[in-house]
N, C-alpha and C positions, 0 to 999 in steps of 0.2 A: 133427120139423122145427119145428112150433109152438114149442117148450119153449125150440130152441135160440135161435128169434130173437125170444122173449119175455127170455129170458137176456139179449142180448146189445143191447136196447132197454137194459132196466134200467140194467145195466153204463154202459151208455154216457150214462143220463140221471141218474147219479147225481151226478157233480160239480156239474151244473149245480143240482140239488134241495140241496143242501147252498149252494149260493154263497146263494142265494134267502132260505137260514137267515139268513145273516149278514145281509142286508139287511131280511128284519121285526121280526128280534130290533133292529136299529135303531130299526124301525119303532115296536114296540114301547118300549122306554127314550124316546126322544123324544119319543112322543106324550105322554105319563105329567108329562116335565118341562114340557113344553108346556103342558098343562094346568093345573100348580102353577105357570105361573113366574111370581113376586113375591107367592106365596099363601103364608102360612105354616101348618102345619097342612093341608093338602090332603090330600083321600081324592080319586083321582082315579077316572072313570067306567070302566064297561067299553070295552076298548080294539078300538077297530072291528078288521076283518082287514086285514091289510096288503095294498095296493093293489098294483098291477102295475109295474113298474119303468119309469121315463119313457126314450125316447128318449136323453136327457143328462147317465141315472143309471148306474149299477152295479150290476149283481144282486150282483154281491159285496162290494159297499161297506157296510160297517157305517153308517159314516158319512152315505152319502147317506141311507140309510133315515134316519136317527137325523132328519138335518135336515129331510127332509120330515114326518116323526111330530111334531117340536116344532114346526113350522109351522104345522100340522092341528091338532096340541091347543090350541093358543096361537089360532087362529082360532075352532073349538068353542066353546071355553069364553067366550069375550067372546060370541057368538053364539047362546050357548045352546043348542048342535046337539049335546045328548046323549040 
């Protein structure tokens, strides 16, 4: 009985673990240009973990991730918060 409704958690929380992809791998890329942006030559810093998805985001939106990551880099970096 364990197995079956360990099975069937999984199953059922796996689109959701996947959408979550698509919005850190934003997370990711945008923090990155956020950091370089109008740097030429930029090595950018280690890239924090992606945050929790806001209220008026998408866990499945590339996009939003992206634009909150290059908000966050683009703040860091004049700030010095690495």
């Amino acid at each position: 009985m364990r197995t079956l409704l360990l099975v069937l958690v999984l199953t059922l929380s796996a689109p959701h673990l996947s959408s979550i992809t698509q919005y850190c791998d934003g997370w990711k890329e945008g923090y990155k240009e956020g950091w370089c942006y109008g740097i030429y030559a930029c090595a950018t810093p280690m890239i924090p973990m992606c945050p929790m998805v806001r209220m008026n985001e998408s866990a499945s939106s590339y996009k939003d991730g992206y634009n909150r990551g290059f908000k966050q880099g683009d703040f860091d970096r004049r700030n010095n918060n690495y």
